[in-house]
TIKE-118285 format. One line per 8 residues: for each residue y, x, z of C-alpha. Coordinates in nm, 2 decimals. Layout:
% residues N
Y:X:Z  ...
This chain:
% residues 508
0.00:0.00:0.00  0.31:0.13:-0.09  0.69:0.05:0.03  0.96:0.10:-0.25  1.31:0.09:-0.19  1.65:0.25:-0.30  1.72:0.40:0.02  1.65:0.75:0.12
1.41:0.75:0.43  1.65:0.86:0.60  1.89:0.56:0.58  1.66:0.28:0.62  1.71:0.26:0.99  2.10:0.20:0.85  2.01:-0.03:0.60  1.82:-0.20:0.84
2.08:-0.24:1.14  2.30:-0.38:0.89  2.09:-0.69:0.82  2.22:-0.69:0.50  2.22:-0.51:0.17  2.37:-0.18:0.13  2.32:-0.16:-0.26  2.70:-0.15:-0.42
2.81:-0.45:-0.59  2.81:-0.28:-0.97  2.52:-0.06:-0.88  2.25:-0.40:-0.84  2.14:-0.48:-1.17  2.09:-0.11:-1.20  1.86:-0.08:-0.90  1.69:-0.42:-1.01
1.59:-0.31:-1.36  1.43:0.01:-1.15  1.30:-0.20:-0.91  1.14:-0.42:-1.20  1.01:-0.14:-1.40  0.81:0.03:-1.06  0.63:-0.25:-1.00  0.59:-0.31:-1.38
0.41:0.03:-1.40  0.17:-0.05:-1.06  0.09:-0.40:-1.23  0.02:-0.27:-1.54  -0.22:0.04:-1.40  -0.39:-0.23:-1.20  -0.46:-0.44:-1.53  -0.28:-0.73:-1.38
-0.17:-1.01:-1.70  -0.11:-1.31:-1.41  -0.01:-1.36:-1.12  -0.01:-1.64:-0.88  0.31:-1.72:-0.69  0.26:-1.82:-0.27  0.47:-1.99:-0.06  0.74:-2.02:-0.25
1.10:-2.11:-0.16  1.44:-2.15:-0.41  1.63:-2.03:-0.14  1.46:-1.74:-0.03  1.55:-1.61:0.30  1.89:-1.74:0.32  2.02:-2.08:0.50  2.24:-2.33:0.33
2.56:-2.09:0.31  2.76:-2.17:-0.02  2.76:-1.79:-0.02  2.38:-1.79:-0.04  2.15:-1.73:-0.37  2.35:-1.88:-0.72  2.31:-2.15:-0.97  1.95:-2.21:-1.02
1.85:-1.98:-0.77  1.74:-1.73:-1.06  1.48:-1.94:-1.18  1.66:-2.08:-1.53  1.49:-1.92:-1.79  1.20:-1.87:-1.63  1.05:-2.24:-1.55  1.16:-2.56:-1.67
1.44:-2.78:-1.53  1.40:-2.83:-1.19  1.21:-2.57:-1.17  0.88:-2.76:-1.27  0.60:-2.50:-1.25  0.77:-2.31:-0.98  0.49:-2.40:-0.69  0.21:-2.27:-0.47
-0.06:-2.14:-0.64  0.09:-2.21:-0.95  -0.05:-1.90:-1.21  0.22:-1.75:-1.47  0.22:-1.48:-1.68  0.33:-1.11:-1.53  0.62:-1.13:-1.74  0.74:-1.45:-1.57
0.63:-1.24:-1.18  0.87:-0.98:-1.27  1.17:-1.16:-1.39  1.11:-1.38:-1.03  1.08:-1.01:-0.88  1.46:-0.97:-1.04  1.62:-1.25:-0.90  1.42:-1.21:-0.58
1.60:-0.82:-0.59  1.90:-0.95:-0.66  1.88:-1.24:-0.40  1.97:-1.49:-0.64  1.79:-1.73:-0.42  1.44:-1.79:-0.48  1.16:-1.60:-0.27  0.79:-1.65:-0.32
0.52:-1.37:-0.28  0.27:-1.28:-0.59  -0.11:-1.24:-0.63  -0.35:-1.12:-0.82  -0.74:-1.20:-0.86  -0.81:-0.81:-0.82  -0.64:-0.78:-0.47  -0.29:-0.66:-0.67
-0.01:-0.82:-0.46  0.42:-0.77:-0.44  0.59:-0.88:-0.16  1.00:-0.91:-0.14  1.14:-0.82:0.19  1.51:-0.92:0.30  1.61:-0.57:0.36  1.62:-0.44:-0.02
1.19:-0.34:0.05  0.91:-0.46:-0.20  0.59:-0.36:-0.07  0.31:-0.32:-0.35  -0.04:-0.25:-0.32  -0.42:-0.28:-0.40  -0.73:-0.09:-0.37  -0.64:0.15:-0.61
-0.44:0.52:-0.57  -0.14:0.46:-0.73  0.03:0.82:-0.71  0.14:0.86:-1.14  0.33:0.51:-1.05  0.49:0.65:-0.73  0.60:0.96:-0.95  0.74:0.71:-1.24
0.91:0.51:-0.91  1.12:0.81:-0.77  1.20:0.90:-1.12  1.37:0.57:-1.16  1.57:0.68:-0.85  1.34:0.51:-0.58  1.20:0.60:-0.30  0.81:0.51:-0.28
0.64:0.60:0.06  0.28:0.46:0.16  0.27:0.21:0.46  -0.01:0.05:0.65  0.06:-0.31:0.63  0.35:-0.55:0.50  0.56:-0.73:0.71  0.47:-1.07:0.47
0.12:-1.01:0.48  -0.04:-1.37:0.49  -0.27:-1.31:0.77  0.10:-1.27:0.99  0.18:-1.60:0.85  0.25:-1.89:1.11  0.19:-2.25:0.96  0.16:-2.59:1.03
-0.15:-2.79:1.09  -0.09:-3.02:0.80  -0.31:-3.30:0.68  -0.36:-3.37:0.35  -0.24:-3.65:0.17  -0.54:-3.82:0.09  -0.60:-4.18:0.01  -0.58:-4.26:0.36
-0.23:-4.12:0.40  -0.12:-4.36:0.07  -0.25:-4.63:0.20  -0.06:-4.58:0.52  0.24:-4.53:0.29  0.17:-4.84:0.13  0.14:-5.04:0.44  0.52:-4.89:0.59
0.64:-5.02:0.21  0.50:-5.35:0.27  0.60:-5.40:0.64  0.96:-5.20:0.63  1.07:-5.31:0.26  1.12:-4.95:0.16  1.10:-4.58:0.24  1.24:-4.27:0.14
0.98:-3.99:0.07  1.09:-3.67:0.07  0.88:-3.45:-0.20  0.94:-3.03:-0.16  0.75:-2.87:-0.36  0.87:-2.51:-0.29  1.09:-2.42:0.04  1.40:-2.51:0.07
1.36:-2.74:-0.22  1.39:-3.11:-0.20  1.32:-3.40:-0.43  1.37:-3.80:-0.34  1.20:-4.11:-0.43  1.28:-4.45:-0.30  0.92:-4.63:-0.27  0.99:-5.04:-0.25
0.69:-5.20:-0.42  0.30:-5.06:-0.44  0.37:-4.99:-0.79  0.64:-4.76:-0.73  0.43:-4.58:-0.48  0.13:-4.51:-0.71  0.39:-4.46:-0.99  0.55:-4.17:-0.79
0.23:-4.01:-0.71  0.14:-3.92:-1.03  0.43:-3.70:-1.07  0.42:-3.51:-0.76  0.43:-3.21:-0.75  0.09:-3.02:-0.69  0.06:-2.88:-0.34  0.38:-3.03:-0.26
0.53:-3.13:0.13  0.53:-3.50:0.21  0.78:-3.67:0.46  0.80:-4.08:0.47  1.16:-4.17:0.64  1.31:-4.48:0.69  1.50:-4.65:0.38  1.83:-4.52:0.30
2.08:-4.81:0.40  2.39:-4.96:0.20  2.55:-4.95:0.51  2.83:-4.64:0.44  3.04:-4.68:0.70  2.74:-4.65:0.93  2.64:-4.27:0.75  3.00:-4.19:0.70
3.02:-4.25:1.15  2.75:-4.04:1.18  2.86:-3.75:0.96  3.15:-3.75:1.11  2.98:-3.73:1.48  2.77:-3.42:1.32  2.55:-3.43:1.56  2.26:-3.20:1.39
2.22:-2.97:1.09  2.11:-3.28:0.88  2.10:-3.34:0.46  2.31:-3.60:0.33  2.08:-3.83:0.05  2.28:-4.03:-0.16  2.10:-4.27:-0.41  2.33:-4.37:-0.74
2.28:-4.74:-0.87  2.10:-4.57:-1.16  1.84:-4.43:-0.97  1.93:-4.09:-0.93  1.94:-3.87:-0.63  2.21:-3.61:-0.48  2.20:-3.43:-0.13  2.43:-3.24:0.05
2.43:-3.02:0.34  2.58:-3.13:0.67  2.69:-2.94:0.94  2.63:-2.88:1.32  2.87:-3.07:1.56  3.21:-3.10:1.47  3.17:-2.93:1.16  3.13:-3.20:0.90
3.02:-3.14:0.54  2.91:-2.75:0.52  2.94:-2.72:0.12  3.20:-2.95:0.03  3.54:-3.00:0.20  3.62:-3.36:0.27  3.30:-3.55:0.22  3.35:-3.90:0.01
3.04:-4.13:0.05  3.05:-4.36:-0.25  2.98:-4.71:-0.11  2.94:-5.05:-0.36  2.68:-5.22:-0.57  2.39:-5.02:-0.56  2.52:-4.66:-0.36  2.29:-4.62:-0.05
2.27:-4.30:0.15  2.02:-4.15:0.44  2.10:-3.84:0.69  1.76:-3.66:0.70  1.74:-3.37:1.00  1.68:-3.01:0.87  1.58:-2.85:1.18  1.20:-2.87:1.22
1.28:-2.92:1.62  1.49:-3.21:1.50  1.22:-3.36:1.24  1.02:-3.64:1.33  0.94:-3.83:0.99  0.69:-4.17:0.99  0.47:-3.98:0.82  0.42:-3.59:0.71
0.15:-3.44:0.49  0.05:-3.20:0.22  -0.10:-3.27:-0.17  -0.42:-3.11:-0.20  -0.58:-2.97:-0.50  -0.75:-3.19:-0.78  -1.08:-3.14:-0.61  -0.94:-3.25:-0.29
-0.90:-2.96:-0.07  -0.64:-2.89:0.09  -0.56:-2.51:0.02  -0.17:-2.48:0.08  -0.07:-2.33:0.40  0.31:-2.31:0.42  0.42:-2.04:0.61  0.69:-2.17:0.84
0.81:-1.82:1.01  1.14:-1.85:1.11  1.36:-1.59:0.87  1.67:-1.43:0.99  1.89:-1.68:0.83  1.68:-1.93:1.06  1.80:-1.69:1.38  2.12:-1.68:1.27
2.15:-2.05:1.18  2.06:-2.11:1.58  2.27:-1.83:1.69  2.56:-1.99:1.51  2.45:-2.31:1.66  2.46:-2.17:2.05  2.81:-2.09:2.02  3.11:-2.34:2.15
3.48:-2.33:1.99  3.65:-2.24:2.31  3.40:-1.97:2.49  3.50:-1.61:2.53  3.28:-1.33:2.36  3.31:-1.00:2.36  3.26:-0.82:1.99  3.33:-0.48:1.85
3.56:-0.45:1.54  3.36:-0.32:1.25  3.62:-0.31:0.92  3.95:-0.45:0.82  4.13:-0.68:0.52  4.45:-0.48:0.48  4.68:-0.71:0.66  4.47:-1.04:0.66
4.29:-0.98:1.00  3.94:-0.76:1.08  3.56:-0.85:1.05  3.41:-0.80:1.43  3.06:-0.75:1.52  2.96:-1.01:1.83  2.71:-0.94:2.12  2.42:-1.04:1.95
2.25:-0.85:1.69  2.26:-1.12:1.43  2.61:-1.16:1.48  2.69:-0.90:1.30  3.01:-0.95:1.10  3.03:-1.28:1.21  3.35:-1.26:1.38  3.68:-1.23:1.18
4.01:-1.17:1.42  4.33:-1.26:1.15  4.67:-1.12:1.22  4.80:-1.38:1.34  4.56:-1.46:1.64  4.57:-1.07:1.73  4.88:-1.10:1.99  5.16:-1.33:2.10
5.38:-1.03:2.05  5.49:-0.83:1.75  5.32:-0.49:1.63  5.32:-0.25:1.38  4.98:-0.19:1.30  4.65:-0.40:1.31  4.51:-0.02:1.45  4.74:-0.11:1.77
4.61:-0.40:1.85  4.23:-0.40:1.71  4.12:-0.07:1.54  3.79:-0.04:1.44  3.55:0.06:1.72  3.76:-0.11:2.01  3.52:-0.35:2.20  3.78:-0.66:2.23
3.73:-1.02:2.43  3.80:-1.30:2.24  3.79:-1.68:2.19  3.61:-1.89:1.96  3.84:-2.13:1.74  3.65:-2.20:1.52  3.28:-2.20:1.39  3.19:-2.24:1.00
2.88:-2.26:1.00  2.86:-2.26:0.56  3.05:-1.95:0.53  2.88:-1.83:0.79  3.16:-1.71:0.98  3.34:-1.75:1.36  3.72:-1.79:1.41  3.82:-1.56:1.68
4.17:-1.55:1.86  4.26:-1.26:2.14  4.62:-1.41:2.18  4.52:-1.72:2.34  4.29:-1.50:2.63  4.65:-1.38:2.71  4.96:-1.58:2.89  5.14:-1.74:2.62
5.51:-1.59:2.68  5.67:-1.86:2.48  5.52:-2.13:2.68  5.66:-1.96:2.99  5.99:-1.90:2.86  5.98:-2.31:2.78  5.88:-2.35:3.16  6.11:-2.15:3.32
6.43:-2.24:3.08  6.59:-2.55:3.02  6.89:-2.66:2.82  7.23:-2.55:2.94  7.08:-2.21:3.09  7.26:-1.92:2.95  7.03:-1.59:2.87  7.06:-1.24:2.73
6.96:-1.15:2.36  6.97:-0.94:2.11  7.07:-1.01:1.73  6.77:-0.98:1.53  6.84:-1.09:1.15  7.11:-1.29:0.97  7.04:-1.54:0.75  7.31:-1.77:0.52
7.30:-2.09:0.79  7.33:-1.85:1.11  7.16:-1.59:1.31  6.83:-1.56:1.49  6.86:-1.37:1.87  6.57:-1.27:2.06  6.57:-1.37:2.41  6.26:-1.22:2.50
5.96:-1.00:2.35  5.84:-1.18:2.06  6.05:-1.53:2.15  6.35:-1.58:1.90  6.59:-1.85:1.90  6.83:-1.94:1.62  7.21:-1.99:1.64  7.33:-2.20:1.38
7.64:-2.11:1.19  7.83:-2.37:1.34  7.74:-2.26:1.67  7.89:-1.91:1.64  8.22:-1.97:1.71  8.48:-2.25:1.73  8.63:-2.20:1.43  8.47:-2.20:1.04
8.32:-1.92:0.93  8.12:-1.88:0.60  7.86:-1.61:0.71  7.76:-1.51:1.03  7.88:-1.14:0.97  8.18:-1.24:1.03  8.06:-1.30:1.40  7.75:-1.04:1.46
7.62:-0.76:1.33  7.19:-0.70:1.35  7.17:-0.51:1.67  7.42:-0.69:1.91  7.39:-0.77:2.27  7.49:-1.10:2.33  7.48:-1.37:2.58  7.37:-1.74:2.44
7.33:-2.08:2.57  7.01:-2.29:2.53  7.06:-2.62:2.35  6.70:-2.73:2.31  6.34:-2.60:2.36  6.12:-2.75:2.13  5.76:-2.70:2.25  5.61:-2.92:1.99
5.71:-2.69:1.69  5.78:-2.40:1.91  6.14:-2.34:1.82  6.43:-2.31:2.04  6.83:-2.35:1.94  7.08:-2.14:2.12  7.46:-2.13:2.10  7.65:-1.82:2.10
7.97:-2.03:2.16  7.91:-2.24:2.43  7.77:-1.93:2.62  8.07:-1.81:2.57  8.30:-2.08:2.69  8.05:-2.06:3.00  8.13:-1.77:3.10  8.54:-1.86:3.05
8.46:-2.17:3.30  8.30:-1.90:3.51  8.59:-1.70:3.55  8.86:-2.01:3.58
């Protein structure tokens, strides 16, 4: 057996703390045609023409991001539309293995492991690692591999062998299980069976009549996952209630009045709609919808089972290990807008903000700090407030969970100097300042670190002026009154004149 990657020995431990892909942007097609033609050359020594394709799944290792995999999940070109054919134990050509070997390389989305009859096997890990083996010595094709700028090293085992698989204990969906479908059709009016016949990969049918029910079986397909739910409803204001309340990670299944079937992610609580901003819910003649749970904790369908061969056996066992987008999908999930965590910065957008590793070691660049949530007070620099390596302690504000990414604010950890100033200052008080800028309707005085106020031009001096150079320079020391404190838009209006005539009551 034989691990083959684009890392140096030496770096995987780097590659691999970084959860994520260290292959340059413009350099991944490069590394996936090398990738392709290694295993090419191991399959082709082996006299492998077809292999099978297990457990697959059209989104791979990934969750439900909108940053995860891309349109058709790399399968177009490669199996019909909808990816007929694309299915456990389905058998395709080795041409058709290593163009799903590309996308799998280039994680465009789908993941599935291949076979051969000889014992000739390729799995994809999540870490840029394809593990290749069978009985055979294989060392001409591990020459060919680091002369395509790979790195080929023999391993014991594979982290995707089968035997480490965990699955459920499934049963199949015989003519018992139909008949039980039946009877739910006949006693509830209608049900919605979910069909997926790959991971991550859902199809819908809306069963109301026997005939529908023996009409959808026949195009099933083979060694496909079976869920019966209850009926999707008319009822939109009902689903539109519950998205709102978002109380699990759940998919949205809308029915057309033609017939037709579209699904949507939605989020954990308080996050809504995780792929599309704004959800609309068409309701009328004919629009029905259903919230199905996507958590297998949270799934507890009428009835569940699993097509078995022609012959009747039931040979699929669908490996349900949890993947690291499944940990990170729960870590995102433990975390509350409004706790404190404590993170390390890791890089920076120029003057945008700064990605920021949490305390967990999937939440790596989870966090992103921007500018403005860095400090109530001015700075120079990001580097003076968060450069990278400083462990900082910050608050959640918010969690999106389909970009994958948590809103942190250190300002609002600290006392909010503008919301003391409004406490301890009310109108009429007169204060120090110092002229900051000068704009055409007046000039704006700082009263405190980081709390300016604006004078209007007419409250300058008694008499018309037409700029406020006429009055102060950038720089000045001045005394002003306050004339209001505005906590709802944060602003406060300050008089340079009436501080002055103050001061002349003062001395009369």
């Amino acid at each position: 057996m034989y691990r083959i990657t684009p890392y140096d020995p030496a770096d995987l431990d780097a590659a691999a703390d970084e959860g994520s892909t260290l292959i340059a942007y413009d350099s991944r097609e490069r590394v996936a045609a090398a990738c392709v033609a290694a295993v090419a050359g191991f399959a082709l020594d082996a006299a492998v023409e077809q292999v099978t394709i297990d457990n697959p799944m059209a989104e791979g290792f990934f969750s439900f991001s909108v940053r995860a995999g891309s349109g058709g999940h790399g399968l177009s070109g490669l199996f019909p539309y909808d990816s007929v054919g694309f299915h456990d134990g389905a058998r395709v050509p080795l041409a058709t293995g290593l163009g799903l070997l590309r996308a799998m390389v280039l994680r465009e989305g789908a993941w599935c492991r291949l076979l051969a009859d000889n014992g000739f096997f390729v799995h994809v890990g999540d870490r840029d690692d394809i593990y290749v083996g069978d009985a055979r010595e294989h060392e001409n094709d591990v020459s060919r591999t680091r002369a395509l700028g790979l790195f080929a090293d023999r391993v014991a085992s594979s982290p995707y062998d089968p035997a480490l698989d965990e699955t459920d204990t499934s049963r199949a969906a015989d003519e018992e299980f139909w008949s039980e479908v039946g009877a739910l059709v006949a006693g509830l009016g209608g049900v919605l069976l979910e069909e997926r016949p790959s991971g991550n990969a859902y199809r819908w049918h809306r069963l109301t009549t026997a005939d529908e029910v023996g009409a959808v079986r026949q195009r099933l397909s083979p060694r496909a996952r079976l869920a019966v739910w209850p009926d999707l409803t008319d009822d939109i204001d009902v689903i539109r209630a519950a998205v709102v309340r978002g109380e699990r990670l759940q998919l949205l299944v809308e029915q057309y009045p033609g017939g037709g079937f579209h699904r949507a992610c939605v989020a954990e609580p308080g996050m809504g709609r995780a792929d599309v901003p704004n959800p609309r819910i068409t309701a009328g003649p004919g629009h029905r919808a259903a919230l199905v749970p996507l958590e297998r904790d949270d799934r507890c369908p009428l009835l569940a089972a699993v097509l078995p061969d022609a012959d009747g056996v039931l040979r699929a066992r669908w490996r349900t290990n949890r993947s690291r987008a499944d940990e990170l999908r729960t870590f995102l999930g433990s975390l509350r807008v409004g706790e404190a965590v404590v993170g390390v910065v890791a890089t920076g957008l120029d003057d945008i903000g700064v990605y920021v590793h949490l305390d967990d070691d999937l939440g790596r660049f989870l966090g992103f700090l921007r500018v403005p949530e860095m400090s109530w007070t001015r700075f120079d620099s990001v580097d003076d407030v968060a450069p990278i390596g400083r462990e900082i302690r910050a608050e959640i504000i918010s969690i999106d969970f389909a970009r994958e990414q948590v809103s942190l604010s250190m300002k609002v950890l600290q006392p909010d100097p503008w919301r003391h100033f409004a406490d301890t200052h009310r109108g009429g008080d007169t204060v120090p300042g110092t002229v900051t800028a000068l704009v055409p309707f007046g000039a704006f005085v700082q009263v405190e670190e980081g709390i300016s106020g604006l004078v209007h031009l007419t409250e300058l001096v008694d008499h018309d002026v037409e700029t406020p150079q006429e009055v102060v320079a950038v720089g000045d020391q001045v005394r002003v009154a306050i004339l209001d404190v505005d906590r709802q838009r944060r602003r406060i209006s300050l008089s340079l004149k009436r501080a002055h005539r103050n001061v002349d009551d003062g001395a009369a």
